[in-house]
Structures are given as structure tokens and as C-alpha cells.
N, C-alpha and C positions, 0 to 999 in steps of 0.2 A: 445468540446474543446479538442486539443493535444497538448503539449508538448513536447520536446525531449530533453533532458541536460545529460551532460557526467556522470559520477557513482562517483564524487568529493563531499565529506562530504558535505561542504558548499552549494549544491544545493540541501538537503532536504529540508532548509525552504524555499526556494523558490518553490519548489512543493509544498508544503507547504500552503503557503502562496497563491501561484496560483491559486491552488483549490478551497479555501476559501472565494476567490475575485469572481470567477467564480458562485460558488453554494450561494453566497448573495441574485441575483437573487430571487431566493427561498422564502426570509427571513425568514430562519432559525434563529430560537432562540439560544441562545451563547452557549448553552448547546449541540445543534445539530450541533455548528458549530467545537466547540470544540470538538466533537467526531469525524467528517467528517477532520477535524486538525490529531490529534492523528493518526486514520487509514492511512491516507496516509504516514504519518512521518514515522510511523513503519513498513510500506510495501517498502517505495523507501530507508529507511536503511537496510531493508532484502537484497534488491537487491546492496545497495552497499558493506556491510560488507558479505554476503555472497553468493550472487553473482557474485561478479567480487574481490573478496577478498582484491588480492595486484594489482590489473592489473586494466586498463580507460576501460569503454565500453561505452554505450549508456542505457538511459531508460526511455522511453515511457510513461507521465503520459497522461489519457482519460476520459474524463466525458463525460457523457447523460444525459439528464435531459427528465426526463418524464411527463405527466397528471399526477394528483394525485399528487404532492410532492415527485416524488422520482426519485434516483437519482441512475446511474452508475458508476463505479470509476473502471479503469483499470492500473496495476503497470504493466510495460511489462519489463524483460533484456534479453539479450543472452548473458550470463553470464554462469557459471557451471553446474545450475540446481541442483534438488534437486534428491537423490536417496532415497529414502522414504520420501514419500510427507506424507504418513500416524502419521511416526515417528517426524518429522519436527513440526508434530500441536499438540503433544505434548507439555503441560506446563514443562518448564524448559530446556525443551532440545536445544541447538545451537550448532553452529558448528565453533563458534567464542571463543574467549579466556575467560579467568575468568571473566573479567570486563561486560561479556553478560547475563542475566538474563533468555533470550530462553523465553521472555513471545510474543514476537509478533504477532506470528497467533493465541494468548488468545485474546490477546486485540483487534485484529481485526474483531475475532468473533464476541467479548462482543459488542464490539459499533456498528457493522451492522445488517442485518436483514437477510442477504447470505453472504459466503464466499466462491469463487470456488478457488483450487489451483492447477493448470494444471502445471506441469514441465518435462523437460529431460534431464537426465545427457550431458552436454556436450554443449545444446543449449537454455538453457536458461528456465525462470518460468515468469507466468501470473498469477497475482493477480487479481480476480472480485471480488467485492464487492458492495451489493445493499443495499441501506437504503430509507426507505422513509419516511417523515419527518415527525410531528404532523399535524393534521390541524389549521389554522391560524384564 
């Protein structure tokens, strides 16, 4: 499954939500689905608040669903990009205003099973993310 929706607040839960409708499939327990919820939320507000900051772009939500229970999730912008991807996965640190906590690539560690984060100043960052689920 792909997606594509402009970088406008209002369309995280609909990623959101998309996702979740998507990966049902699965039937994932509300515990895995609400984790697989959470990581996306907090990947497609990475790319709106600090990917495309004050400016519209585009961003690319992608699932895989594999044998085995598990599952692929791709956040994609061409947005700003991140100049230490290192520094960025840091707990606490953002590049947004006081109201930002800097916990997002914590918590998308915490709830997946992988976390890749490829970015370039200037052209934008890709979030991967694999989970795979309990057995049923």
C-alpha cells in the first residue's frame, strides 16, 4: 500500500488511521496495533514539523506486509533533511520550538523491531521501520 498527502497537520491521522486499516489484515492485537498507530503519527509529524517546517510538500506513507507477521512501514519527505541523523535520534533533542519533547525516533525505536533513518540536507529523509507481530 501507498499513500501520498500534502505535509498539513490534519493529515497525520489519516496516515494514521490508513495504516491501521491496512495492517488489520494481520489481526494484530490493539496493543500491536496501537504501536504500529504511535510510530507512524510520530514519523509523518517528524516530516511535517520538521521536514517541511513552514512550507506544503508532499509525504509518502508504504507498507509490506510479509510471511511471518511482519510488517514494513516507510515515512518518505523531500523536505530539509536532517544534518546529523546521529544527533536527531537522540532522546530530547528537536529542532522544533519548546512545545516539542524530541522524543520521536525514542519511540519509534521502542515500538519497532528496526529503525533505518537515511536523510540529506536539502532533499529530504526516509523512515523504515520493521515490526513483526506476535503469533496468533
Amino acid at each position: 500500500m501507498s499513500i501520498k498527502f500534502e505535509s498539513h497537520s490534519v493529515n497525520e491521522a489519516f496516515a494514521r488511521q490508513a495504516v491501521g486499516a491496512f495492517v488489520s489484515q494481520l489481526d494484530p492485537t490493539m496493543e500491536e496495533l496501537g504501536d504500529i498507530k504511535t510510530v507512524v503519527s510520530e514519523a509523518v509529524t517528524n516530516a511535517i514539523v520538521h521536514g517541511y517546517a513552514d512550507k506544503a510538500g508532499f509525504i509518502t506513507v508504504s507498507v509490506r506486509l510479509f510471511e511471518g507477521r511482519a510488517l514494513e512501514i516507510k515515512i518518505k519527505d523531500a523536505g530539509r533533511g536532517i544534518a546529523d541523523v546521529q544527533k536527531a535520534r537522540q532522546p530530547m533533542f528537536t529542532t522544533g520550538d519548546d512545545t516539542r519533547s524530541g522524543m520521536g525516533f525514542t519511540i519509534m525505536e521502542t515500538f519497532t523491531d528496526k529503525l533505518r533513518v537515511r536523510s540529506t540536507e536539502g532533499r529530504g529523509t526516509l523512515v523504515t521501520m520493521i515490526k513483526t507481530l506476535s503469533e496468533r
